[in-house]
Each structure stands twice: as structure tokens, then as C-alpha cells.
C-alpha positions as protocol buffer text, in pm:
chain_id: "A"
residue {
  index: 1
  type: UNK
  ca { x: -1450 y: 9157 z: 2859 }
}
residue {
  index: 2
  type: UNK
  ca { x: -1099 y: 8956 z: 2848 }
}
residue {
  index: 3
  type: UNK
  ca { x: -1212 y: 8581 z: 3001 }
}
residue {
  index: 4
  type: UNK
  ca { x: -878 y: 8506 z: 3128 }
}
residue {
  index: 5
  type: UNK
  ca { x: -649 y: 8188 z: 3021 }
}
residue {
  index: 6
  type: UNK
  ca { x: -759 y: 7838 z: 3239 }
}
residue {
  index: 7
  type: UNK
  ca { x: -1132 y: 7923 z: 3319 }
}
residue {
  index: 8
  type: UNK
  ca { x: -1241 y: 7775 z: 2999 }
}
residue {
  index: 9
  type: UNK
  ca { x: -1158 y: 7427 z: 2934 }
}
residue {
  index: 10
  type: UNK
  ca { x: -934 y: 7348 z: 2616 }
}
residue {
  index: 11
  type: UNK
  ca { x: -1227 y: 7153 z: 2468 }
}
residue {
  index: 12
  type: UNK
  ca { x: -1489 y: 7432 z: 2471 }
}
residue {
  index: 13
  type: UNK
  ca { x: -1204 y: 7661 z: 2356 }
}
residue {
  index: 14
  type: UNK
  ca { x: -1160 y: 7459 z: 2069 }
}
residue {
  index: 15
  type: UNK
  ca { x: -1533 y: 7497 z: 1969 }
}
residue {
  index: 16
  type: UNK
  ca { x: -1524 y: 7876 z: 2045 }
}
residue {
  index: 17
  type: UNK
  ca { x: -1259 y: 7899 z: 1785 }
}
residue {
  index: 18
  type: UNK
  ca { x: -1473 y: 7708 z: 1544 }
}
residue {
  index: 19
  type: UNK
  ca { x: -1775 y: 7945 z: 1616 }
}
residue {
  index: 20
  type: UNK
  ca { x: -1530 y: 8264 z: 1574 }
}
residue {
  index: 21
  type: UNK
  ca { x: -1416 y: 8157 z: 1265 }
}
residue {
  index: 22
  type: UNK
  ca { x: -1785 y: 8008 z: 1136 }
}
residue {
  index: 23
  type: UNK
  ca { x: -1932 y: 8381 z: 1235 }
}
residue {
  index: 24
  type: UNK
  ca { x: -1603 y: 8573 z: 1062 }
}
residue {
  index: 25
  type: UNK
  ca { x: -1631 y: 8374 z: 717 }
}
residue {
  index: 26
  type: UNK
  ca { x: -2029 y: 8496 z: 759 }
}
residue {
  index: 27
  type: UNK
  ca { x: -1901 y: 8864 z: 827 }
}
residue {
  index: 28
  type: UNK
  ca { x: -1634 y: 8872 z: 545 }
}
residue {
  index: 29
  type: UNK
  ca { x: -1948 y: 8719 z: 277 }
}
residue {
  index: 30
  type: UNK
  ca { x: -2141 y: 8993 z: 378 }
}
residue {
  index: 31
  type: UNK
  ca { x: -1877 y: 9249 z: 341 }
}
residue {
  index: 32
  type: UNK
  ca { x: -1816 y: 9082 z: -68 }
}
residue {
  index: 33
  type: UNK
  ca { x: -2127 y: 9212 z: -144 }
}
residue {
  index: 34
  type: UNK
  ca { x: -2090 y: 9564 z: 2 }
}
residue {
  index: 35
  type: UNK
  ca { x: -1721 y: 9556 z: -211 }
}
residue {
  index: 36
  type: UNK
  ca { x: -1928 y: 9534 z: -517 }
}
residue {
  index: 37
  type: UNK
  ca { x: -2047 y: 9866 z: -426 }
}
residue {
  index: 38
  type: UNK
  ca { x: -1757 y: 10033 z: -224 }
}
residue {
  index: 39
  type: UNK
  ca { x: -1416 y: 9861 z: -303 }
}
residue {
  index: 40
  type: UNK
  ca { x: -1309 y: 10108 z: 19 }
}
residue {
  index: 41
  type: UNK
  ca { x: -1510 y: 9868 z: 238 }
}
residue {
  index: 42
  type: UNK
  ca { x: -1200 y: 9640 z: 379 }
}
residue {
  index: 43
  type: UNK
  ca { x: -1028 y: 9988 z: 482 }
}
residue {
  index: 44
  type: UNK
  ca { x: -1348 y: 10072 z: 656 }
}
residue {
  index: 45
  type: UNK
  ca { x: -1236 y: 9703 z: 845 }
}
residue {
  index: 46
  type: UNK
  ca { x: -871 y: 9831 z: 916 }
}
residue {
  index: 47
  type: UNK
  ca { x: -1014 y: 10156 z: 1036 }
}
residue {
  index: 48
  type: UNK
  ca { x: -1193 y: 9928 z: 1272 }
}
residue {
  index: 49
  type: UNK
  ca { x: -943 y: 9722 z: 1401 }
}
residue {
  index: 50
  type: UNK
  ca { x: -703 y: 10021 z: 1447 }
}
residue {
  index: 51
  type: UNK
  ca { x: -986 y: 10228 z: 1663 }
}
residue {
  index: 52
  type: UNK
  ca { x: -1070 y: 9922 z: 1885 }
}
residue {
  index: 53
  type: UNK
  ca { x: -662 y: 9860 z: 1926 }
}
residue {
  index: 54
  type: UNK
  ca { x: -641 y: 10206 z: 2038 }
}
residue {
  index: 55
  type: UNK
  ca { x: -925 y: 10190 z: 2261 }
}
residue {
  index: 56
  type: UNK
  ca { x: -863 y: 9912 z: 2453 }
}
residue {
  index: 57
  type: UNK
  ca { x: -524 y: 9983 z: 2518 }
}
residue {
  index: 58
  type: UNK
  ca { x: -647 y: 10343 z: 2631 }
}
residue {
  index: 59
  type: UNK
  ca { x: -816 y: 10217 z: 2932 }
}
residue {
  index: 60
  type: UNK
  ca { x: -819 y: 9858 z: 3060 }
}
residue {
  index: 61
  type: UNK
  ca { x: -867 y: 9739 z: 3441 }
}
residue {
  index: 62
  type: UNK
  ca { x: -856 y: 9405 z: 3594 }
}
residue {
  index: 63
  type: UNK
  ca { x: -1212 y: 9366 z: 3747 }
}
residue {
  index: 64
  type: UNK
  ca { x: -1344 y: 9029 z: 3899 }
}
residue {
  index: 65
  type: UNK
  ca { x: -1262 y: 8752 z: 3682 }
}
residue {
  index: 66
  type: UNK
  ca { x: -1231 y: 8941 z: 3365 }
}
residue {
  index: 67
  type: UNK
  ca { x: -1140 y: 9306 z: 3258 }
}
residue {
  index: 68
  type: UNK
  ca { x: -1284 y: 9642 z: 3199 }
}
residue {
  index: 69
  type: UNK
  ca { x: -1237 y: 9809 z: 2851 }
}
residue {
  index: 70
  type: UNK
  ca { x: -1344 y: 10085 z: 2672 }
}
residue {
  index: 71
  type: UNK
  ca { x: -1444 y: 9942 z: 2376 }
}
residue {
  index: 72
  type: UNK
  ca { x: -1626 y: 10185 z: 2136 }
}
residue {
  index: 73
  type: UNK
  ca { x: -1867 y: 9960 z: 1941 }
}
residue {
  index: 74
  type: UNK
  ca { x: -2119 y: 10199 z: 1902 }
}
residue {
  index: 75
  type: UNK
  ca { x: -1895 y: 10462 z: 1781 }
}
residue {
  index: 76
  type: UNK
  ca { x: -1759 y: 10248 z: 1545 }
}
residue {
  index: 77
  type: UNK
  ca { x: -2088 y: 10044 z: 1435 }
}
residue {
  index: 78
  type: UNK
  ca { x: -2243 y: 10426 z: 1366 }
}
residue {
  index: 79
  type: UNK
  ca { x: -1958 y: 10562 z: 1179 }
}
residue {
  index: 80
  type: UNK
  ca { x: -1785 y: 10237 z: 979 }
}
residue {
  index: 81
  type: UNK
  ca { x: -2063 y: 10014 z: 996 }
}
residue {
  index: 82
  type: UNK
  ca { x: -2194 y: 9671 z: 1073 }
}
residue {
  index: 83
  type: UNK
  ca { x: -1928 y: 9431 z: 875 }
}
residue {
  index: 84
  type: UNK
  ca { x: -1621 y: 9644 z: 951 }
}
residue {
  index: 85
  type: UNK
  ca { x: -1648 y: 9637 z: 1279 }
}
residue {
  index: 86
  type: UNK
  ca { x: -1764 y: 9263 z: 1326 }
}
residue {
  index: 87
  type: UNK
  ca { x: -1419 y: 9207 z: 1145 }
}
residue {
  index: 88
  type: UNK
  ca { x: -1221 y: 9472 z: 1307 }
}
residue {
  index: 89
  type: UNK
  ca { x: -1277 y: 9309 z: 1663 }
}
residue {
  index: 90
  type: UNK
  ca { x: -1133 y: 8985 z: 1504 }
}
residue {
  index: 91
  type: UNK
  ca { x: -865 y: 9143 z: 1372 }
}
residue {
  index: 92
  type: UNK
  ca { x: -826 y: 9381 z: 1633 }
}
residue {
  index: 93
  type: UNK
  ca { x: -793 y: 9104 z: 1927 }
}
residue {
  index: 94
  type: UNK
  ca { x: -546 y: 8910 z: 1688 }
}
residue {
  index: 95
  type: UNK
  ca { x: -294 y: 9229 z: 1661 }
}
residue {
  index: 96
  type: UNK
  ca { x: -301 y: 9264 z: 2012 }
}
residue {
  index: 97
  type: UNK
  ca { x: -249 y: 8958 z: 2114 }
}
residue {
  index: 98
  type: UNK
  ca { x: 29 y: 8927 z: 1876 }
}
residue {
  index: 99
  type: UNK
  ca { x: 181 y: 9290 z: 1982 }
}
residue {
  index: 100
  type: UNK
  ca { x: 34 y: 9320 z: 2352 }
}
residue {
  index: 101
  type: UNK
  ca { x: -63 y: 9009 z: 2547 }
}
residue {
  index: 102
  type: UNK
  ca { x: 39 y: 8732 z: 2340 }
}
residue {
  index: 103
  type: UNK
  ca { x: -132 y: 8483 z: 2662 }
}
residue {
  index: 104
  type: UNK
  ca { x: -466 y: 8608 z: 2512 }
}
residue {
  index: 105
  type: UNK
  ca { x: -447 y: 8431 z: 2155 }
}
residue {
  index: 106
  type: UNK
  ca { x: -543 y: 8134 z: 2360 }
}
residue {
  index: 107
  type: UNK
  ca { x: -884 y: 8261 z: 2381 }
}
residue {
  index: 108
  type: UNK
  ca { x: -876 y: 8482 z: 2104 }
}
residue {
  index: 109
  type: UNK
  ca { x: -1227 y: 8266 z: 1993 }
}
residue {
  index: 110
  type: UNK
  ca { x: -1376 y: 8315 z: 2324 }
}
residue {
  index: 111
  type: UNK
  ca { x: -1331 y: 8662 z: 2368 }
}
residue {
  index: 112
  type: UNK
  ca { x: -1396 y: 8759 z: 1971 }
}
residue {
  index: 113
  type: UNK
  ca { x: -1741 y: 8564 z: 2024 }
}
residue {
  index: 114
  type: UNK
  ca { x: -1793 y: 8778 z: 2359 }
}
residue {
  index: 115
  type: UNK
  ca { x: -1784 y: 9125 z: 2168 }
}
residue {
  index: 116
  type: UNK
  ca { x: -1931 y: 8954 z: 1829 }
}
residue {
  index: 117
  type: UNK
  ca { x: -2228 y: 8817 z: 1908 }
}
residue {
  index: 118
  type: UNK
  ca { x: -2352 y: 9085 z: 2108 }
}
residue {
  index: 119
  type: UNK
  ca { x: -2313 y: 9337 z: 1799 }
}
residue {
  index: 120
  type: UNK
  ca { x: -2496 y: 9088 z: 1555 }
}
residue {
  index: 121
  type: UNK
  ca { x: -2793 y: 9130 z: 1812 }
}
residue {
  index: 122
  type: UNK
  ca { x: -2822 y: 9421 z: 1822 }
}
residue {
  index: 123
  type: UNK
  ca { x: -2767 y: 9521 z: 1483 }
}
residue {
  index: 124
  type: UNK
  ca { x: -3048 y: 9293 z: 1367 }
}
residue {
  index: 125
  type: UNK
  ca { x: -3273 y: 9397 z: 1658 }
}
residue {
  index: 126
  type: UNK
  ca { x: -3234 y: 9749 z: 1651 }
}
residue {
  index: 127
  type: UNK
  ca { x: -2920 y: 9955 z: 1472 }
}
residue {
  index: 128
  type: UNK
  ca { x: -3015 y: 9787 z: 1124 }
}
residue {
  index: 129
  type: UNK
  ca { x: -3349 y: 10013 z: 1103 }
}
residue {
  index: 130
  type: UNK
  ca { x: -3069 y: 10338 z: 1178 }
}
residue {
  index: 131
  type: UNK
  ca { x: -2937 y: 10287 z: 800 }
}
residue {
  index: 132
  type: UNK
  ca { x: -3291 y: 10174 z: 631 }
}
residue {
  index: 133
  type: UNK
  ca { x: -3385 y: 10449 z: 437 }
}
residue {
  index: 134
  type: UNK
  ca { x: -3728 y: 10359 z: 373 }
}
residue {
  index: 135
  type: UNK
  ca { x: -3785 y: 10372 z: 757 }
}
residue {
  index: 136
  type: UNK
  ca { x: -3590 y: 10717 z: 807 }
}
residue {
  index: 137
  type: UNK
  ca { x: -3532 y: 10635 z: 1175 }
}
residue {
  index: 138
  type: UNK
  ca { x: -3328 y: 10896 z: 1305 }
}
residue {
  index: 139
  type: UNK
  ca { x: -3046 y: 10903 z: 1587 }
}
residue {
  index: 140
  type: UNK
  ca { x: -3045 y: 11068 z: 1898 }
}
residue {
  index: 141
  type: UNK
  ca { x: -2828 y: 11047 z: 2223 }
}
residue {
  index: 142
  type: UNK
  ca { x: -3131 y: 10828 z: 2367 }
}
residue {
  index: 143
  type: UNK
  ca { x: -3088 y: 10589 z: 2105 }
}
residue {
  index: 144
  type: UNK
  ca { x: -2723 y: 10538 z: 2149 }
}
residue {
  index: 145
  type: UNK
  ca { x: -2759 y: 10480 z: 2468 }
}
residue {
  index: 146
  type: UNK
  ca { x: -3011 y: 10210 z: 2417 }
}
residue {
  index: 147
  type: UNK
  ca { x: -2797 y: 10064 z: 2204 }
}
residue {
  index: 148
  type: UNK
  ca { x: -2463 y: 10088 z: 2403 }
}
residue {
  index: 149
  type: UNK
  ca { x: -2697 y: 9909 z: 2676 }
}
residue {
  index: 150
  type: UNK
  ca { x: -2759 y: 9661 z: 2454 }
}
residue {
  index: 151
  type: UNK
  ca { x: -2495 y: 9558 z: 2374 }
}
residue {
  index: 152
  type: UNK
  ca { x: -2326 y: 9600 z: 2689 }
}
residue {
  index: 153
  type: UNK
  ca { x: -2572 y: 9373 z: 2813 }
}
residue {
  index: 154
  type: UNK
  ca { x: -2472 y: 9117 z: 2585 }
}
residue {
  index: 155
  type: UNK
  ca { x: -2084 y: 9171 z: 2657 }
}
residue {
  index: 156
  type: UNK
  ca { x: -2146 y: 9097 z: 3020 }
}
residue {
  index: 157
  type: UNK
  ca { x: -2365 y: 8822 z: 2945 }
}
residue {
  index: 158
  type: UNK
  ca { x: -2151 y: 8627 z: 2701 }
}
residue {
  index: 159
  type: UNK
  ca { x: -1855 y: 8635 z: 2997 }
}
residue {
  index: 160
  type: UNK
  ca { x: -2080 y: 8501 z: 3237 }
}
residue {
  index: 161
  type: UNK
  ca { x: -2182 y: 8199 z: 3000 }
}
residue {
  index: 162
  type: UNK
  ca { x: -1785 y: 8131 z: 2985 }
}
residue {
  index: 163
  type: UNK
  ca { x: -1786 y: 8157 z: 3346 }
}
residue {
  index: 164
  type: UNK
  ca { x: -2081 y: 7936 z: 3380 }
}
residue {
  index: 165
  type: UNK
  ca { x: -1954 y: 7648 z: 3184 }
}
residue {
  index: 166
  type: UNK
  ca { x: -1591 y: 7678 z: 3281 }
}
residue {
  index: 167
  type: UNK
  ca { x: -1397 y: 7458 z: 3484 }
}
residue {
  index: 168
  type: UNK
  ca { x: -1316 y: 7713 z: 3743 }
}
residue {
  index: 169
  type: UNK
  ca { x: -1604 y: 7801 z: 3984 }
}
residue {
  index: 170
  type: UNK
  ca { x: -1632 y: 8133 z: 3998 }
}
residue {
  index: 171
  type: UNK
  ca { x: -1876 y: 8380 z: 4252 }
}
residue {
  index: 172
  type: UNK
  ca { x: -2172 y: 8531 z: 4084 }
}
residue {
  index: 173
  type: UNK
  ca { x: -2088 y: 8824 z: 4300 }
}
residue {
  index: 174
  type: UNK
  ca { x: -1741 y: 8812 z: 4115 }
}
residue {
  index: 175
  type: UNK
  ca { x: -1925 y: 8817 z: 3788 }
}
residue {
  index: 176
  type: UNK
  ca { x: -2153 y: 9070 z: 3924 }
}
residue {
  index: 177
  type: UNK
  ca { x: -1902 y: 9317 z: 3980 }
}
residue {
  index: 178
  type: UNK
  ca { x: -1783 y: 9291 z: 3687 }
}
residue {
  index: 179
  type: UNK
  ca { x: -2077 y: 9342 z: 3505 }
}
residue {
  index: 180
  type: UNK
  ca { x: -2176 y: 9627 z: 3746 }
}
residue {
  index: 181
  type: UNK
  ca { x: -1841 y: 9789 z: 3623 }
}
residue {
  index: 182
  type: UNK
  ca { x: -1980 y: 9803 z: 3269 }
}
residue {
  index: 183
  type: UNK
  ca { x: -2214 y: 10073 z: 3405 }
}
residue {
  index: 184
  type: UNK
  ca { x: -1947 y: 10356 z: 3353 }
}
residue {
  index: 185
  type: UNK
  ca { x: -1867 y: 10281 z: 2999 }
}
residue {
  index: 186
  type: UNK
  ca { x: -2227 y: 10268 z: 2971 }
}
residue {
  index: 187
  type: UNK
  ca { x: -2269 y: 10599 z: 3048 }
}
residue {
  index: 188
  type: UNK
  ca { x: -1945 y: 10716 z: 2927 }
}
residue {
  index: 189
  type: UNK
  ca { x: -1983 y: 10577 z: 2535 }
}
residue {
  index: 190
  type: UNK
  ca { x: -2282 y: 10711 z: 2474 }
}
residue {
  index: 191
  type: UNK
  ca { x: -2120 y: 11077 z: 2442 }
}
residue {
  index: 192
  type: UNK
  ca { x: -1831 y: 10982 z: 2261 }
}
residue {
  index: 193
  type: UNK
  ca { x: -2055 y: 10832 z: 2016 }
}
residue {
  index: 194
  type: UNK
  ca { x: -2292 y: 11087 z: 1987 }
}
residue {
  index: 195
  type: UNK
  ca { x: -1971 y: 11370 z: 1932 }
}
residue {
  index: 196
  type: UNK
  ca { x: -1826 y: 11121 z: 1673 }
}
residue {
  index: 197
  type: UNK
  ca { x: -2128 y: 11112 z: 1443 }
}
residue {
  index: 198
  type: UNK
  ca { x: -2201 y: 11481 z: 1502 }
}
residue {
  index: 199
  type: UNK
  ca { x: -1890 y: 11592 z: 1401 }
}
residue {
  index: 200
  type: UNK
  ca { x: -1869 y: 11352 z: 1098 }
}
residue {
  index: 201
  type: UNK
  ca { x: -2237 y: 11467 z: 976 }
}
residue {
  index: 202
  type: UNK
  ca { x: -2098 y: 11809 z: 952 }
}
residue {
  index: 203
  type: UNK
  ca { x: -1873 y: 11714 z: 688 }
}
residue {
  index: 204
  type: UNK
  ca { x: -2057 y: 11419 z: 534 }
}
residue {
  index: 205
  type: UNK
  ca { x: -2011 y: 11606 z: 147 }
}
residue {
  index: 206
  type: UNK
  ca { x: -1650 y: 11539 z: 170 }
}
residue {
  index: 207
  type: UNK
  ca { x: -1499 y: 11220 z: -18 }
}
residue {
  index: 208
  type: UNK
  ca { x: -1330 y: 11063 z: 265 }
}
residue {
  index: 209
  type: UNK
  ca { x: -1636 y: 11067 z: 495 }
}
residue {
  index: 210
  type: UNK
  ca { x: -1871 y: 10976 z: 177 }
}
residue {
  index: 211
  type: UNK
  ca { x: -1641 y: 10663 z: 99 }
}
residue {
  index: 212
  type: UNK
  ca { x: -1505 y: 10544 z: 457 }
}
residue {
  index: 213
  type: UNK
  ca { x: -1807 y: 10583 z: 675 }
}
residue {
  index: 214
  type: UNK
  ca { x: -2185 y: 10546 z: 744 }
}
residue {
  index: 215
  type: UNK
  ca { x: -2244 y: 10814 z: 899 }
}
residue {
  index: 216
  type: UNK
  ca { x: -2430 y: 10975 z: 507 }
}
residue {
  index: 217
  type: UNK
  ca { x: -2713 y: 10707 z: 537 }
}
residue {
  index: 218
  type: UNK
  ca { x: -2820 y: 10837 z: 930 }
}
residue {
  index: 219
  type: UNK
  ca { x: -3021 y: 11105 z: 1002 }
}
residue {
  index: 220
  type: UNK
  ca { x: -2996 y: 11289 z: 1336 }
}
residue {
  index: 221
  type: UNK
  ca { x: -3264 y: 11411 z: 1568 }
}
């Protein structure tokens, strides 16, 4: 989901950086008010950014004009939540370009607005009703995967509006691949996910799983 250094002008960069930083602030006022409830909640956001460090660093490919990752955003939006993880992917991308690939800070903007955005979609379209009580909605592997297609769907679709108003002219069949690619995390995520909740709603009486995730407020098929 990495759009690589010198397809996006330094202009629109600039204004991706603004939007990254408008949507974090948004994130981080959201996550005050869960505080007042659970001062654990910013650990719930380090948690985050470690698990998406480790993940893309796990397995990443050059494909196209932009890379293939195993990201995890369903197993993390279903087990830390909504605000932790929107942060964690900021945070996450800055550690690693700091650590890792220090030539991605230049779009660290562009590519925390490519994971972002898509996960504020679908949380408001879909994953919210998961945690609203009142509804009692309750998760099953069908359901992940609607969601991992989601938002996969919006991953792929944020780097092709990058590509689409860069200044490098770039193949729709390039992007196409690319997004085509996305069809084996797709199917891969989904199980992780599902495991990761599973196991976690076995043991959702213990402190640390009470405190540090979400996983008490879902209900399983």
C-alpha cells in the first residue's frame, strides 16, 4: 500500500500531510473521551502500532507501482478497537520509517491517509454496529471477511487516487495488478482474524483482555 517517493508531487504531499495530521488530532479527541473511561486506552494505541510494525515487516513485496503488505486491520480493529488502531498506523508508519525505510517519511501523509481513511469507512458503515450493544450484532468469519473486503477495497482505491493525480503516468494495468494482489491477503486475514478474537473470547474474564481489548463488547456467531 507503500505509494513510492516521486509519483506524488511535493505540493499534494504537502496537503496529504495536512489531511494526516487534521484526521489524527480527530482520532486522538476521540480516544480523550474513551481515557475518561479506560486510562489503558493509549496502550491499546502502542499495542497497535507494535502489531502493524510487526506485520508489515513480516511480509512485504514490491508489486506494480506500490507494495504488498500484510497489514492486519481487522485483527486489530476487532481486538484493540477503532481509535487505537487509527493511531497505531500513524505511529506505526512513523517508527518504521524512522527504524526501516527512512525514504518513506516523505510520504508518511500519503500512505497514513491510504490505510486511514479506508478504516474510518468502514467502521462507520459497518464494524461500529459489531460493538453496539443495543443492536447485539454478532461476528462471524463471513463478516470479517466483508469487512477485510472493505477495507481492502478502500486500500487499493486510495493508491490508485495517488496514482491518478500524480505526476508520473502510471498503467491502470500496473495499478490493477496491484490491486489484484490484495486478493490473497483478502483471503488470508480473514482467518487470522477470526483465530485472534476466538482465542481472546475464551479468556475475556481475565484483566488484561478486559482492560486492553474489545474483544468483551462482541458477540460471536
Amino acid at each position: 500500500m507503500h505509494v513510492e517517493p516521486g509519483y506524488v508531487s511535493a505540493a499534494k504531499v504537502i496537503a496529504a500531510n495536512v489531511g494526516a495530521v487534521g484526521t489524527l488530532l480527530w482520532a486522538a479527541k476521540l480516544q480523550a473521551s474513551e481515557f475518561l473511561k479506560n486510562p489503558l486506552v493509549p496502550f491499546k494505541t502502542l499495542l497497535a502500532a507494535a502489531f502493524f510494525s510487526v506485520f508489515m515487516q513480516s511480509f512485504h513485496m514490491s508489486v506494480g507501482p506500490s507494495e504488498l503488505h500484510f497489514v492486519g486491520a481487522m485483527a486489530m480493529y476487532l481486538t484493540l478497537g477503532f481509535t487505537p488502531v487509527v493511531l497505531g498506523f500513524g505511529l506505526g508508519l512513523l517508527f518504521q520509517g524512522l527504524v526501516f525505510d527512512p525514504q518513506d517519511l516523505y510520504h508518511l501523509g500519503v500512505n497514513s491517509l491510504s490505510l486511514i481513511l479506508p478504516l474510518i469507512s468502514v467502521h462507520y458503515l459497518s464494524g461500529s454496529k459489531l460493538f453496539n450493544q443495543k443492536l447485539a450484532k454478532r461476528v462471524s468469519f463471513a463478516q470479517i471477511l466483508k469487512l477485510d473486503a472493505m477495507y481492502y477495497t478502500g486500500v487499493t482505491g486510495m493508491v490508485g487516487f495517488w496514482l491518478m493525480i500524480g505526476d508520473v503516468a502510471t498503467p491502470f494495468a500496473a495499478w490493477g495488478q496491484f490491486a489484484l494482489s490484495y486478493l490473497a491477503i483478502v483471503a488470508l486475514e480473514p482467518v487470522v482474524t477470526f483465530i485472534a478474537v476466538k482465542g481472546l473470547k475464551a479468556f475475556e474474564g481475565n484483566v488484561i483482555v478486559k482492560n486492553l481489548t474489545v474483544v468483551p463488547q462482541l458477540k460471536l456467531v
